[in-house]
C-alpha positions in Angstrom: 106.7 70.4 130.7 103.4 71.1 129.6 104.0 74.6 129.4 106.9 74.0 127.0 105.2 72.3 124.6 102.8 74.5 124.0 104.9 77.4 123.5 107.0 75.1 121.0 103.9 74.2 118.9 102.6 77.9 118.8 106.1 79.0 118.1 106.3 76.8 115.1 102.6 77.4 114.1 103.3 81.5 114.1 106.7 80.6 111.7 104.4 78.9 109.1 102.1 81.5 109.3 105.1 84.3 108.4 106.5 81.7 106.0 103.1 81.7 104.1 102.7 85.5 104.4 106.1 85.9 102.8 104.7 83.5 100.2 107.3 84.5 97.3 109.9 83.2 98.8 108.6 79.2 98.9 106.8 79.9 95.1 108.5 77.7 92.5 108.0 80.0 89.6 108.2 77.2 86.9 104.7 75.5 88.9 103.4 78.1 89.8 100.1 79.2 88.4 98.6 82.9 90.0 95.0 83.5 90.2 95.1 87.0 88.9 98.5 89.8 88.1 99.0 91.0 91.5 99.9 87.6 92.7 102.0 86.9 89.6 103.4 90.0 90.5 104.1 89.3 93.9 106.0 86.1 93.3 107.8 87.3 90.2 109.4 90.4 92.2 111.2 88.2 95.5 112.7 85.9 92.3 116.6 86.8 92.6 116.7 85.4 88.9 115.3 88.3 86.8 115.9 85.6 84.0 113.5 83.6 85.5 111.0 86.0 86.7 111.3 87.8 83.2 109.9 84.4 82.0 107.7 83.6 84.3 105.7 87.0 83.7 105.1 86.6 80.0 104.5 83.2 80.5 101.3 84.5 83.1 100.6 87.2 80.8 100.4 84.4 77.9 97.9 82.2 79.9 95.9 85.3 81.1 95.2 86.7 77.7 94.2 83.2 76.4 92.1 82.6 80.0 89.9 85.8 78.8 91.8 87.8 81.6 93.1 90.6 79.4 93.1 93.2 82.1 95.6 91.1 84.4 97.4 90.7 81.5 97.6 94.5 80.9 98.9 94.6 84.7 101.6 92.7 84.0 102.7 93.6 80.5 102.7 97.4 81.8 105.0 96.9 84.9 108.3 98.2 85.6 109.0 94.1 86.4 109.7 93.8 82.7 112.7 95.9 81.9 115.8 95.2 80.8 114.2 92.4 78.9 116.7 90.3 76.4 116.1 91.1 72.7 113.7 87.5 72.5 111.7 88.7 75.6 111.4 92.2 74.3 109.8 91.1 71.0 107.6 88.9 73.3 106.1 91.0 75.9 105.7 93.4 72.5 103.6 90.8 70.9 101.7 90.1 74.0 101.2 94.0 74.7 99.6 94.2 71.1 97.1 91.4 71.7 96.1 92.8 74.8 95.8 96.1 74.0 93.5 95.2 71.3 91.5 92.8 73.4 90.8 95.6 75.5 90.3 98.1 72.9 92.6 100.1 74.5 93.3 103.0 71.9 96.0 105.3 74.2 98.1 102.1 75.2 97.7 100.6 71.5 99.1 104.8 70.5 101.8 104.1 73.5 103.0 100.9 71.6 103.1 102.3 67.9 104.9 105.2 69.1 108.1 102.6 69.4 106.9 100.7 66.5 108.3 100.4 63.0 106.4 98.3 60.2 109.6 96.4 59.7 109.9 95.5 63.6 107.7 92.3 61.8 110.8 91.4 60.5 112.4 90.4 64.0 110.1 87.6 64.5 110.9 84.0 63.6 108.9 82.5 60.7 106.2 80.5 62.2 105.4 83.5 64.5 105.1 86.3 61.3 101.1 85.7 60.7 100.2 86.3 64.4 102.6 89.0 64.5 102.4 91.2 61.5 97.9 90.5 62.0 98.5 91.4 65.6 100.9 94.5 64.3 98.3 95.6 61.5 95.3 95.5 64.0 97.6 97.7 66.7 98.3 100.2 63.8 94.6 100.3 63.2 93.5 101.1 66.7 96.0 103.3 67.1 94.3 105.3 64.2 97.8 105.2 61.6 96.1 103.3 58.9 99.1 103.8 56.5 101.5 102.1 59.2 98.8 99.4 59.4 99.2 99.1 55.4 102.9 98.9 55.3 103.1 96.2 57.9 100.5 93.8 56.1 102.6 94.8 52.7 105.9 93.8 54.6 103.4 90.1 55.7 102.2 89.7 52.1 106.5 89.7 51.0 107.4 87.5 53.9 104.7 84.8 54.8 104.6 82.2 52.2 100.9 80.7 54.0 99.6 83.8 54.5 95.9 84.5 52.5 97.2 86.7 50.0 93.6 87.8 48.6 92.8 88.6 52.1 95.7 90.6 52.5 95.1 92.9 49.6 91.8 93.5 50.6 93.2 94.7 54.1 96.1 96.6 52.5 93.9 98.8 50.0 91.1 99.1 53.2 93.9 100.6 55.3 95.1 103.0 52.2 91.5 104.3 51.6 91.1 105.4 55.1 94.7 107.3 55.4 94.5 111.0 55.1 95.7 112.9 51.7 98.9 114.3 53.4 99.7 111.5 54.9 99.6 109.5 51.3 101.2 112.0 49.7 103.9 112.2 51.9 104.6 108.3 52.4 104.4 108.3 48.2 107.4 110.5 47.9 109.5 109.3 50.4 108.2 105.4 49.9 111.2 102.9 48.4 111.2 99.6 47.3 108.8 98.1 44.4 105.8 97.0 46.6 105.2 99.3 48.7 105.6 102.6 46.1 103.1 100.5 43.5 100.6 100.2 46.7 100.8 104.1 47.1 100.8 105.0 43.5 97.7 103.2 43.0 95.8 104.5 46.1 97.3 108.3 44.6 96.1 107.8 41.5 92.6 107.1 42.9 92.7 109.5 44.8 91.0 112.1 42.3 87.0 112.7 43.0 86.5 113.8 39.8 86.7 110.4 38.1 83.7 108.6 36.8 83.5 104.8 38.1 84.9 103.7 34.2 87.3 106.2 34.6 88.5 104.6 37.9 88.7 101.2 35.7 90.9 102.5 33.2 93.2 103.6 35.9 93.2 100.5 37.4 93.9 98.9 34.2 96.6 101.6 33.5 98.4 100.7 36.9 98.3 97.0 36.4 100.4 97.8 33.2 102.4 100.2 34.5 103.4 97.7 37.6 104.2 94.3 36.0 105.0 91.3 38.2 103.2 93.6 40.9 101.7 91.1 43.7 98.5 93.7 43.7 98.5 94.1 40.1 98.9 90.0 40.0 95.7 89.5 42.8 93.9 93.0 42.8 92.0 93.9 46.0 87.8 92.6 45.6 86.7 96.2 45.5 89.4 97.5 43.0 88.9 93.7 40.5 85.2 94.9 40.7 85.3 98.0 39.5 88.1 97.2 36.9 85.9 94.7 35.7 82.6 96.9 35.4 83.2 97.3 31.1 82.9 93.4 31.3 80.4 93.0 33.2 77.9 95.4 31.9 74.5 93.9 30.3 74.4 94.4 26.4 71.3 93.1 25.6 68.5 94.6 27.6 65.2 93.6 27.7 62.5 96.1 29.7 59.1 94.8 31.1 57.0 97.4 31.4 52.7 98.3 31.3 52.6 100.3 28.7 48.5 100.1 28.2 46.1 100.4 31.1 46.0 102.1 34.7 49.9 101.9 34.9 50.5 103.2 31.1 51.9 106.5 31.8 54.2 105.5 35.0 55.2 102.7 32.6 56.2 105.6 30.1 57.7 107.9 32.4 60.3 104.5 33.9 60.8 104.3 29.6 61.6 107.7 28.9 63.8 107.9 31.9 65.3 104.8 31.2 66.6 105.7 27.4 67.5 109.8 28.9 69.9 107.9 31.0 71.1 105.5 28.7 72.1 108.2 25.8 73.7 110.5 28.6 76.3 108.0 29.8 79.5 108.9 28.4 80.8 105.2 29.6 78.3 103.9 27.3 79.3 101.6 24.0 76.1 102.2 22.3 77.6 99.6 19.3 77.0 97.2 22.1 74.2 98.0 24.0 71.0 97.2 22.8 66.9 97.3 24.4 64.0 95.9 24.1 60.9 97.5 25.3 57.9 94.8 25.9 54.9 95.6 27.4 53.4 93.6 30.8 50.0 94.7 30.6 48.4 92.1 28.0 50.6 89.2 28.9 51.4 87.1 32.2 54.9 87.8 33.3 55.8 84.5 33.2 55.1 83.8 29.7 57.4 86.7 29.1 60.2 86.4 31.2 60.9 82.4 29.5 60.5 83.8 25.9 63.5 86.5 27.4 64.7 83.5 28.6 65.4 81.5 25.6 66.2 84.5 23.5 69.3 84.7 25.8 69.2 88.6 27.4 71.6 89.5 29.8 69.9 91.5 31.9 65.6 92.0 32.4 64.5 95.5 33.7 61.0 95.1 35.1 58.3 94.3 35.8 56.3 97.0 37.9 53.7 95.4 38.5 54.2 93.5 42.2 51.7 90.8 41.6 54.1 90.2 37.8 57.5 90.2 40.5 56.0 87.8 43.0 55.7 85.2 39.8 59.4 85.3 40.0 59.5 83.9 44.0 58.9 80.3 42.6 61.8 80.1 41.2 65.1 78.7 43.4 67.3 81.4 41.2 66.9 82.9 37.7 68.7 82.0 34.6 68.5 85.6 33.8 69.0 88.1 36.5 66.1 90.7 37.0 65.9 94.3 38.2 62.3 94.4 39.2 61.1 97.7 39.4 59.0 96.8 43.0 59.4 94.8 46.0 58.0 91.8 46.7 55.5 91.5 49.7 56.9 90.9 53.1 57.9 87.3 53.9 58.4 86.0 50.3 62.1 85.4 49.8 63.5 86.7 46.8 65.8 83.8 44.5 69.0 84.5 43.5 69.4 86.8 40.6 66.6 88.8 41.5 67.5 92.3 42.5 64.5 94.8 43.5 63.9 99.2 43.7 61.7 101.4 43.6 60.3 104.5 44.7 59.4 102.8 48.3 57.1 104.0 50.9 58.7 102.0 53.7 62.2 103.7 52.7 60.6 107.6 53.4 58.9 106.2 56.5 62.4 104.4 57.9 64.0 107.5 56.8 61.2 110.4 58.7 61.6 108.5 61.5 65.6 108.6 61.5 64.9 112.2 61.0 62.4 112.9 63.9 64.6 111.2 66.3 67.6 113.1 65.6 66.0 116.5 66.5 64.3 115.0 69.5 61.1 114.4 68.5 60.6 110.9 69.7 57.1 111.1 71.3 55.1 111.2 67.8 51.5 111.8 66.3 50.8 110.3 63.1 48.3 110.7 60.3 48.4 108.1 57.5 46.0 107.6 54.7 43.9 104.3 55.1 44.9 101.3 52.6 47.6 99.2 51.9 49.9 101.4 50.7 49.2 103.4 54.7 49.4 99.8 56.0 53.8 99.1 54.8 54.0 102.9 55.7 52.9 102.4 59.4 54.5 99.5 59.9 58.5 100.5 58.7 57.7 103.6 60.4 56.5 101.6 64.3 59.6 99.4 63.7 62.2 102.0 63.3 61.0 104.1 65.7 61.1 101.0 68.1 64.8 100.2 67.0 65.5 104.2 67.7 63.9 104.6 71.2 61.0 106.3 69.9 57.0 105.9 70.2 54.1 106.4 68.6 51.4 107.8 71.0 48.5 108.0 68.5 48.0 107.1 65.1 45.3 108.0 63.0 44.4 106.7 60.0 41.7 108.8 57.8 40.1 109.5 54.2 40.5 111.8 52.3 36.6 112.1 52.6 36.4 112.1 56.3 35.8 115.4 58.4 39.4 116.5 58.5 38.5 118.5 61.7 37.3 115.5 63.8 40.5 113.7 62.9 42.8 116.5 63.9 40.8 117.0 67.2 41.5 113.6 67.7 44.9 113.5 66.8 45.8 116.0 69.2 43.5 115.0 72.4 41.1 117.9 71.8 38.1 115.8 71.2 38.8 113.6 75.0 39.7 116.9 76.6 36.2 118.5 75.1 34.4 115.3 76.7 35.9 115.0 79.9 34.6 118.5 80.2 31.1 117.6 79.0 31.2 114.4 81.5 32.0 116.6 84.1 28.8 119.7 83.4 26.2 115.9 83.3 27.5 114.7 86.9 27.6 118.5 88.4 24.5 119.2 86.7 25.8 122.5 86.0 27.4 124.5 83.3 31.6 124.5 83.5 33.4 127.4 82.0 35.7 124.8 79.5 38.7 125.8 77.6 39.8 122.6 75.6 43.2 122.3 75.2 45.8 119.5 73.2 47.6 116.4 74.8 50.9 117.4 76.7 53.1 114.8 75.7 53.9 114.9 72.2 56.6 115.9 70.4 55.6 116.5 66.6 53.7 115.6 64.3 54.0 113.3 60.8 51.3 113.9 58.2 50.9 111.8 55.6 48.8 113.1 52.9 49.0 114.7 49.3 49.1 118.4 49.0 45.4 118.8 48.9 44.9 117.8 51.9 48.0 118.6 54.2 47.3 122.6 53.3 44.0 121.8 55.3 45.7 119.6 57.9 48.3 122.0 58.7 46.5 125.2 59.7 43.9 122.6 61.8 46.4 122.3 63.8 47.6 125.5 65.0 43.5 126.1 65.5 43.3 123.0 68.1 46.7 124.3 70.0 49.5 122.2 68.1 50.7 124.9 65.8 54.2 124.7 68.0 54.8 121.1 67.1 57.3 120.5 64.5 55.6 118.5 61.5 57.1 116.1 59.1 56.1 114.9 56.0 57.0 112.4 52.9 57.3 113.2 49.4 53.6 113.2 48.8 52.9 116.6 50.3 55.2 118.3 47.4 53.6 118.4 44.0 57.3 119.1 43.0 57.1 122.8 41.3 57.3 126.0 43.7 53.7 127.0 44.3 54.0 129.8 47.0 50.7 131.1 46.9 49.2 127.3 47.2 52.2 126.2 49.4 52.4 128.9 51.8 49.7 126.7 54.3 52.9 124.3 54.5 55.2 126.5 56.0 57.2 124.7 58.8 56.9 121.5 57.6 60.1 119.5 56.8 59.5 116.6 54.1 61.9 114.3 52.3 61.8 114.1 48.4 64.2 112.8 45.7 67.3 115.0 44.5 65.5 115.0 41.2 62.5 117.4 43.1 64.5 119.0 45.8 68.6 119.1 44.0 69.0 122.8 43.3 71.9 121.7 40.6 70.9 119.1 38.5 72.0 119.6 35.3 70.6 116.3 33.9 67.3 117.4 35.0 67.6 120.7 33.8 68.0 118.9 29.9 65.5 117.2 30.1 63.1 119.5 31.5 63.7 121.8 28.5 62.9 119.1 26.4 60.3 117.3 28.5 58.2 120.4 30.1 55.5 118.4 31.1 57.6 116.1 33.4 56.3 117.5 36.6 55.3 115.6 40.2 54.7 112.2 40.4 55.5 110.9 37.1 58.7 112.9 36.9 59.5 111.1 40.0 59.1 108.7 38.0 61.4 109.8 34.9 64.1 109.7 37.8 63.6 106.6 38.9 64.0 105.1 35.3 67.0 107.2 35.0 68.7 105.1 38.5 67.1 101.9 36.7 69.4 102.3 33.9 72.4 103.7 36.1 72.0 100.6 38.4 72.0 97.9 35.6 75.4 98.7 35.0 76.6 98.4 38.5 74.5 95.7 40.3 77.4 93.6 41.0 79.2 96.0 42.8 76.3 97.3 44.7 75.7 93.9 45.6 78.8 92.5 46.6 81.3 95.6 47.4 80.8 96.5 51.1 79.4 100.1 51.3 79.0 101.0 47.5 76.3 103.7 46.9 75.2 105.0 44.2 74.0 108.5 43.8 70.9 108.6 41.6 68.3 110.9 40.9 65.9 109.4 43.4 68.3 109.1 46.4 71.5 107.9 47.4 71.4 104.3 46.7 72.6 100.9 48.3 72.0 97.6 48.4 71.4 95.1 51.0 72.3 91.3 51.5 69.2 90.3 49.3 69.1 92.3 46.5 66.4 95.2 47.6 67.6 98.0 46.5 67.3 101.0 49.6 67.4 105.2 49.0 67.9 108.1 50.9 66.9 111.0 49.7 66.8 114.9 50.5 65.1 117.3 53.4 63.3 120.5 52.6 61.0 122.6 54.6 58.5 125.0 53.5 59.5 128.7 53.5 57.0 131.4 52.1 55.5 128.1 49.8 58.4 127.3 48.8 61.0 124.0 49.8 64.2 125.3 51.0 66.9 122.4 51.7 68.2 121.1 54.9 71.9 119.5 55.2 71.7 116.2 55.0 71.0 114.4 58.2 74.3 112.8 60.1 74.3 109.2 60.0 74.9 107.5 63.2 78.4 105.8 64.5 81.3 104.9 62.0 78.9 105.9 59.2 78.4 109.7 60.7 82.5 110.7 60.0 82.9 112.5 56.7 85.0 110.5 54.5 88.5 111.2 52.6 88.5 112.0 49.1 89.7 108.3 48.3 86.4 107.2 50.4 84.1 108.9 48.6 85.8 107.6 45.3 86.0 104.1 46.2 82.8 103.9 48.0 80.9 105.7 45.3 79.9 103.8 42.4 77.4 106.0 40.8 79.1 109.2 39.4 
């Protein structure tokens, strides 16, 4: 009896067991919650309902893509479980695929899905689901690398969704139409129908032209507007394309600059003048009925005093001061009743107010940019000479902290004057001077004489001098003569005295500097003029002349700078842009010295989505400085 019982209760325990191991079959599907997709899986495939199971798997998929568990929603949305889906399913497990595949950044499954896709496939969803589907579409598209697709469906959103943000819309539409490819636009333009969507390709065709000027591109946006009445573009234009349409508006017409014109800063105060006014009768754009300047000089007066008199005289626009100590009086104010393109930056930590917008010929901007430079042909273990002083001081320090941000170091850094015994510094630079004593330590403790051949530290890369021409041709042959004439040197714009000197120069060869397209721009027609009329404009202070030039060429396009994501300018001291605060950055040329004279590099690749070379429509749209 005993016996019996026992093999009852283990008989009945081991049909549990298969029970449970069968799972699927005891899983209510419409309670059932799996842990992950192969469980979800599992039950869905014993379900004799495909109905049901149908269900049930987008329903997982659903709750895993809003759990964070994108990939187990990828499992599910990809398996052969979900085929032969009804037309609602279908357009549900599409919507689902979409929001996963851009979850996971998956660009081959997001080019799977488009493949099947049709801009008007928004059009099969119901009404309350067309934001989160034509959104979910557009971002697909966009993944998938078809821009104009992702265009068309936001187009096909803007027509149908009454709530939808119709601003933000635009701005997506016209981002997705500058980034699609010439023959792709042209094509879509001459097949396109209906009103909407031909005005949206007309206008990015029409733009399409690099040759326009940024007025010019304003007069075609105005022309378009007229040409496309009742247009929901031409109604609410997209942020970039209302900024630049509205640039002849915008512009300053009474001008007031705020410059030394007497004492130590007389003749850079000059050369920023002269520069300025060069520009300012060479802009075509230019309604010189309107425009008019004031030149006052800073050098007998305390900015303040000035600026209010400006103030309650009612300018538009204030270019100046140079003088830092003349901007920092500006910091004490909240924001400024009249804006102000200070020609220098104030000192680190001092917030600038609002209307406040600052450039100049900055050290830290050639020190960030050397550095950028160095690292990219893998010179990242460095040796630096800098001048002593303040000006040294903002050097060295944007150089340590982009070298930091790139993975790079500075092993030794000395800083010198332009008295000291350039000879001593280079040995030290290089390691000679410790290598020469560790040999000397060694002949006191042997007591003996050691045959010594000094020789330079192992582990550096290159070299950046810092110093004016003067004294780099001495640097530079020191140090091939203490054994680092095979490190590659760099340089900033100091070193060039910025007319071809060969038989000066030649002591430079090898060395790669940065300098302003106004030095180093082997077509520059507008310096060519001026040269012929201005002989004497020569090194620093027609550095200066340029950087007048870009004052004038940025007064008339600060607000775009400022507030049209990445709007450059291309000046005569650099390719411009401007940050989140108003400081004005450049980037400027490479050269190195061959036979004394500066032969130009191609310009360095910018790193990540920056470092692809843009469409014709990209440069146009993003350039605001022709």
């Amino acid at each position: 009896m005993t016996r019996f019982s026992f093999n009852f209760r283990t008989s009945a325990a081991l049909m549990a067991v298969i029970l449970l191991l069968s799972g699927c079959a005891s899983v209510n599907l419409n309670s059932f919650s799996a842990p992950n997709a192969r469980e979800a899986l599992s039950a869905a495939e014993s379900e004799s309902d495909r109905g049901l199971a149908h269900n049930y798997l987008l329903q997982e998929a659903d709750r895993f893509l809003a759990g964070r568990q994108a990939e187990d929603a990828r499992t599910i949305l990809q398996s052969n479980q979900l085929s032969s889906l009804s037309a609602a399913n279908a357009n549900r497990q599409r919507l689902l695929a979409m929001e996963a595949a851009i979850a996971l950044e998956d660009a081959d499954w997001a080019q799977q899905i488009a493949s099947g896709l049709n801009p008007e496939d928004l059009l099969d969803y119901d009404r309350n689901e067309l934001g989160r589907a034509g959104n979910l579409q557009a971002e697909l598209y966009q993944l998938a690398d078809r821009p104009l697709m992702a265009a068309m469906t936001l187009v096909l959103l803007a027509e149908s969704d009454t709530t939808a943000d119709v601003q933000s819309l635009h701005n997506r539409i016209w981002e997705n139409l500058k980034n699609t490819p010439d023959r792709t636009l042209a094509s879509a333009t001459a097949r396109s129908i209906g009103y909407e969507s031909q005005g949206w390709l007309e206008l990015a065709s029409v733009l399409r032209d690099s040759g326009l000027t940024i007025e010019q591109q304003g007069r075609a946006i105005r022309r378009w507007q007229n040409n496309w009445p009742g247009h929901p573009g031409a109604d609410i234009l997209p942020d970039d394309l209302r900024l630049i349409a509205s640039l002849a508006d915008n512009r300053p017409e009474k001008i007031a600059m705020a410059l030394p014109l007497g004492g130590a800063l007389a003749s850079a105060g000059a050369a920023i003048r002269d520069g300025f006014f060069a520009a300012y009768l060479e802009d075509e754009a230019n309604d010189r009925s309107k425009v008019s300047i004031r030149v006052i000089d800073t050098s007998d007066r305390p900015f303040a005093e000035i600026y209010q008199e400006l103030v309650d005289e009612e300018y538009d626009l204030i270019v100046g001061p140079l003088e830092k100590e003349a901007l920092a009086t500006l910091a004490r104010m909240d924001s400024l009743p009249v804006s102000v393109l200070g020609l220098n930056y104030l000192p680190d930590g001092i917030q600038a107010p609002g209307g406040l917008y600052q450039y100049g010929l900055s050290a830290e901007d050639e020190a960030r940019q050397i550095a950028e430079r160095m690292i990219a042909n893998d010179v990242e273990q460095i040796l630096a000479l800098i001048p002593m002083g303040n000006w040294g001081d903002r050097l060295e320090q944007a150089l340590l902290e982009r070298l930091n941000e790139l993975g790079g170091i500075a092993l030794d850094i000395e800083r010198y004057f332009r008295e000291d015994n350039l000879r001593a510094v280079t040995a030290d630079l290089l390691g000679v001077t410790v290598s020469r004593n560790r040999a000397i330590d060694v002949e006191r403790t042997a007591g003996i004489d050691v045959e010594f051949e000094p020789r330079r530290r192992q582990d550096a890369d290159g070299i950046l001098m810092v110093a004016e021409p003067t004294i780099a041709r001495q640097f530079k042959p020191l140090f091939a003569f203490y054994f680092g004439g095979d490190l590659p040197v760099f340089s900033p714009s100091m070193i060039y005295e910025g007319s071809p000197d060969p038989s000066r120069d030649r002591d430079l060869n090898g060395v790669t500097f940065t300098d302003t397209p106004w030095i180093l721009d082997t077509d520059n027609e507008f310096r060519e003029t001026v040269r012929s009329a201005m002989p004497e404009l020569r090194g620093q202070l027609g550095r200066l002349f340029a950087m007048g030039a870009d004052a004038w060429t940025l007064s008339t396009r600060l607000s775009l700078l400022r507030f049209m994501d990445g709007a450059y300018v291309d000046g005569q001291t650099g390719t411009l842009t401007m940050d989140d605060t108003g400081s004005v950055h450049r980037e400027q040329l490479w050269a190195r010295f061959e036979n004394g004279v500066p032969d130009l590099l191609p310009s360095q690749p910018r790193s990540g989505k920056e470092a692809e070379q843009p469409s014709s429509a990209e440069q146009l749209l993003e350039s605001v400085g022709r």
